[in-house]
C-alpha positions in Angstrom: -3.6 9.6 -19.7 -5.6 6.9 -18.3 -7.3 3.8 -20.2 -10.7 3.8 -21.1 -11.4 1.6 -18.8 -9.4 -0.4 -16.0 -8.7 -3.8 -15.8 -10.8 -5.9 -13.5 -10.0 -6.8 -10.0 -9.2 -10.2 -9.5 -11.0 -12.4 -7.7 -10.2 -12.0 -3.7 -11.5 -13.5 -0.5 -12.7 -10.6 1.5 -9.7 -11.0 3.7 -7.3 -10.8 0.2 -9.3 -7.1 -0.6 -8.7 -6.1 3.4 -5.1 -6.6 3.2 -4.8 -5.2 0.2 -6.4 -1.7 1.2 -4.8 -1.6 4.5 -1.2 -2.3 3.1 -2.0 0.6 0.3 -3.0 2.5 3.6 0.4 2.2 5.2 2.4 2.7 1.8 0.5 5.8 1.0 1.6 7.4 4.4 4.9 6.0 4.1 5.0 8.0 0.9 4.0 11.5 3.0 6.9 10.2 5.2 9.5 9.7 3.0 12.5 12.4 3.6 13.9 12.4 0.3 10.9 13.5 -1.3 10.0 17.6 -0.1 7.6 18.0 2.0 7.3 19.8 5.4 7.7 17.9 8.8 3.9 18.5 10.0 2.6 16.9 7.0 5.2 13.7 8.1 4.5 14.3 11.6 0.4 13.7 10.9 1.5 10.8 8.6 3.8 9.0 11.2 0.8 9.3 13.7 -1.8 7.9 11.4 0.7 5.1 10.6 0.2 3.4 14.1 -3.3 3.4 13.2 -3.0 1.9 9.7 -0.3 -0.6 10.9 -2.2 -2.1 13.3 -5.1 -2.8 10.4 -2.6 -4.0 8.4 -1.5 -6.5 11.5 -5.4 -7.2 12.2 -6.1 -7.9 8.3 -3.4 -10.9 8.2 -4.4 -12.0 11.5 -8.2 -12.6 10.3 -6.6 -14.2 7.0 -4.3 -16.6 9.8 -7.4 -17.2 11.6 -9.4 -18.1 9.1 -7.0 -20.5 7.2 -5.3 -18.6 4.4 -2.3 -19.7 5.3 -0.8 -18.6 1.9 -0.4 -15.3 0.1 -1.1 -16.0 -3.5 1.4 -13.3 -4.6 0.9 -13.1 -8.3 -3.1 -13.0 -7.6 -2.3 -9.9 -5.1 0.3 -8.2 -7.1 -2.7 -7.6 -9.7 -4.9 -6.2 -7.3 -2.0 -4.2 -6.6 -1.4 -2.8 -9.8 -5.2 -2.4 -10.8 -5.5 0.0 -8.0 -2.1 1.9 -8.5 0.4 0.0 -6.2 3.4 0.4 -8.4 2.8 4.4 -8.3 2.1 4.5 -5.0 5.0 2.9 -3.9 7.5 4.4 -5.8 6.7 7.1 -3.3 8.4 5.0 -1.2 11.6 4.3 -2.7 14.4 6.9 -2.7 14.3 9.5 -6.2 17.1 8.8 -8.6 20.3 11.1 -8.1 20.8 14.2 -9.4 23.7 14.7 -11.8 24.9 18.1 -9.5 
C-alpha cells in the first residue's frame, strides 16, 4: 500500500530532473530486457530497440549538464529523486532474482 502522500522531489536544476527521467528510461527497458526475469523475446527485442533511443537521451542529458557547468553529480541529492519516483523498484528489475532452492 502506498503512503498517503509522497515525499517531495528535491530541489533539481532542470538538467538534474532530465537525467533523472532519462536514466529511469533506460533502467525501465533494461528491466523488459533482463533474461532472468520471464518474458518473451519480442517484448526484449522492442526494448533493446527503444534502448538506443533512450541511451542517447541519457548521453545528451549529461552532455547539457557538462555544457552548462554541473560538473558534479550531487549523488545523495539524486539518489532521492530516485527513490521518490520509484528507482529502487525499478531497478531491481535489473538485478538478477534470488536462487531458487531446486
Amino acid at each position: 500500500m502506498l503512503p498517503d502522500e509522497l515525499p517531495p522531489l528535491p530541489a533539481l536544476t532542470r538538467a538534474e530532473a532530465e537525467l533523472i527521467d532519462r536514466y529511469l528510461d533506460v533502467v525501465d527497458l533494461l528491466g523488459r530486457i533482463n533474461p532472468a526475469l520471464y518474458g518473451d523475446t519480442y517484448r526484449g527485442l522492442r526494448a533493446a530497440q527503444a534502448l538506443v533511443g533512450k541511451a542517447t537521451a541519457l548521453r545528451d542529458a549529461l552532455a547539457v549538464m557538462h555544457q552548462r557547468g554541473e560538473t558534479e553529480l550531487h549523488a545523495g541529492t539524486l539518489a532521492r529523486a530516485l527513490r521518490v519516483l520509484d528507482g529502487e523498484r525499478r531497478a531491481a528489475r535489473v538485478m538478477l532474482p534470488p536462487e531458487s532452492a531446486s
